[in-house]
N, C-alpha and C positions, 0 to 999 in steps of 0.2 A: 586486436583483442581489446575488450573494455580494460579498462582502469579497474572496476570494482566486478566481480562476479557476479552477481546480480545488484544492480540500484536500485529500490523503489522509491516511488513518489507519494504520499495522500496528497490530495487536495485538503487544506483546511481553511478554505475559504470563509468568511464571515462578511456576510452582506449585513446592510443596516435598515433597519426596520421590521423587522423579521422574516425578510424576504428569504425563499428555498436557498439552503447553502450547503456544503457538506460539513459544517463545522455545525449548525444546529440539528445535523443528521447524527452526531455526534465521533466522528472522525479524528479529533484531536484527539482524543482518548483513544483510539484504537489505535493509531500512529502512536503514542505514547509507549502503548502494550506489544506492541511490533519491536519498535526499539530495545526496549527492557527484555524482550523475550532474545531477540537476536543478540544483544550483550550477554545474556544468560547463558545461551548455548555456545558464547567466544566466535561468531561470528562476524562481528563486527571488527573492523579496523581499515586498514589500505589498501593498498594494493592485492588480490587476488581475496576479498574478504566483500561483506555485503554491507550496505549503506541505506538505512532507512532516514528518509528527508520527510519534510511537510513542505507543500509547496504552493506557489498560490491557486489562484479560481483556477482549473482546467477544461473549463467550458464545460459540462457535463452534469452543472447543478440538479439537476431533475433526476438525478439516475443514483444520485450519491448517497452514503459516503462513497468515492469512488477512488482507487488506484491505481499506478501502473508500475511493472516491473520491467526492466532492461536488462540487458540489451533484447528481449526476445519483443518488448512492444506489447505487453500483454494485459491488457486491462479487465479489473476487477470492479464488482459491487458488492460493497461488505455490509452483514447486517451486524456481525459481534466481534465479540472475542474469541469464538470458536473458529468461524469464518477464516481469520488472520488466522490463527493457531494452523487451520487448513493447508491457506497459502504456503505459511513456511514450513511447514513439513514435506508439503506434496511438490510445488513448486520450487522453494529455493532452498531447499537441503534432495529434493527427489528428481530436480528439473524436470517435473510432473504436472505441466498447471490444469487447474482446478476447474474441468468446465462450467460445472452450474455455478458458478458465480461469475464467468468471463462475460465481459460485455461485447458487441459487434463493437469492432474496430468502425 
């Protein structure tokens, strides 16, 4: 069994020069709003509770912002704040993920 009930990951990559990233896709902020919303709803903490990270490039910059939740492996492309609102409703409070936004593995 995981550690954390579900972990998510963003990518908030930040390449230099203005090359494709998912942090100029705007990602830190959606990971921000992910955080904030999962501390909102007391989601958040240790053991059997959920864990939203930022993490670095996940090779996927073209596709981004992009995420993935664990333990199921399940990757996402988010355009908003709705989008994540989606995620966590459907997927880590529903264990429902979200197809139109899943990316092929």
């Amino acid at each position: 069994m995981s550690y954390y009930t579900k972990h998510v990951f963003f990518c908030t990559n930040q390449r230099d020069l203005g090359a494709e990233c998912c942090h100029s896709a705007g990602s830190s902020d959606l990971q921000a709003y992910a955080k904030a919303r999962v501390t909102q709803l007391k989601l958040s903490g240790g053991s059997g509770k959920v864990r939203i990270n930022r993490a670095g490039c996940l090779n996927r910059c073209d596709e981004g912002p992009v995420l993935v939740v664990y333990p199921e492996a399940v990757w996402y492309r988010v355009f908003d704040k709705a989008d994540v609102e989606e995620i966590i409703q459907s997927h880590i409070l529903g264990n429902t993920p979200v197809d139109r936004l899943r990316l092929a593995d």
